[in-house]
C-alpha positions in Angstrom: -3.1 -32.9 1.8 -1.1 -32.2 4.8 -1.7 -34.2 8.3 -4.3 -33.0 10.8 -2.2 -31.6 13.4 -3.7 -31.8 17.2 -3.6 -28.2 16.8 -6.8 -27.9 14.4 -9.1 -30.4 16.7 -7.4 -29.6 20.2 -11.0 -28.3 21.5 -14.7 -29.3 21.3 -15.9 -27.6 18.5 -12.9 -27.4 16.3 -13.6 -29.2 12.7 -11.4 -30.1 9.5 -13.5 -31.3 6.5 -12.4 -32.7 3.5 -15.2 -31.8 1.3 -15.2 -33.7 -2.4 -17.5 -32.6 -5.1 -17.7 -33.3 -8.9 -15.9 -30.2 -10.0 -15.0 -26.8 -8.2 -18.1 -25.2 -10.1 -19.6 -27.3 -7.2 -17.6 -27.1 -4.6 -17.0 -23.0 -4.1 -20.6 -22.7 -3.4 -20.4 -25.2 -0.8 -17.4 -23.8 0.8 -19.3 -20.4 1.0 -22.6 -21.8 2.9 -20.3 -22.9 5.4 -18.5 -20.0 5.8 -22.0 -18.1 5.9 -22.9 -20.3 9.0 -19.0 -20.5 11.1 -15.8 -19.2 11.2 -14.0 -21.1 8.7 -10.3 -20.8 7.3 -12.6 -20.3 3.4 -11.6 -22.9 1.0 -7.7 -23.6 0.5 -6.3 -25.3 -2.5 -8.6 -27.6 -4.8 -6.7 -31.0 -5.5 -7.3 -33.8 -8.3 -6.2 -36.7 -7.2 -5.1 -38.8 -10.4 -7.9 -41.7 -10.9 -10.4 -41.0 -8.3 -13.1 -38.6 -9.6 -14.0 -34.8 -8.8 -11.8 -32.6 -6.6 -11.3 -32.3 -2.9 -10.7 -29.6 -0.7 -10.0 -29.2 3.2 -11.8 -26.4 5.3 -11.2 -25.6 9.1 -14.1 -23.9 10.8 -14.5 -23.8 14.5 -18.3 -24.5 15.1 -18.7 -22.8 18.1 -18.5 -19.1 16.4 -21.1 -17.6 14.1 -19.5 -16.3 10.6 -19.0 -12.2 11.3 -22.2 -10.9 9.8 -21.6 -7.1 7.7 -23.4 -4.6 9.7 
């Protein structure tokens, strides 16, 4: 995964979180109740990681903005 630039955490509220899960069965629906509470970048690409179990993937969300609600 690429390095957390200043950029992504420069203000209060600004997040990055690897999330790991056993599989990406597990992981979307994860990715998708966070994106139903913030404003989040959705999830980018899953990665395996040879030797450590289940796969990991990196959100940003800024925690300081509701996700847009369809009206």
């Amino acid at each position: 995964m690429k390095e957390i630039g200043e950029q992504h955490i420069s203000e209060p509220g600004l997040v990055v979180l690897d999330i790991t899960a056993a599989d990406e069965d597990t992981l979307g629906p994860v990715v998708a109740q966070l994106e139903e509470r913030w404003a989040t970048s959705g999830q980018a690409l899953v990665r395996r990681v040879p030797g450590r179990a289940g796969v990991t993937s990196r959100v940003y969300a800024d925690i300081r903005r509701t996700a847009a609600r369809p009206g």
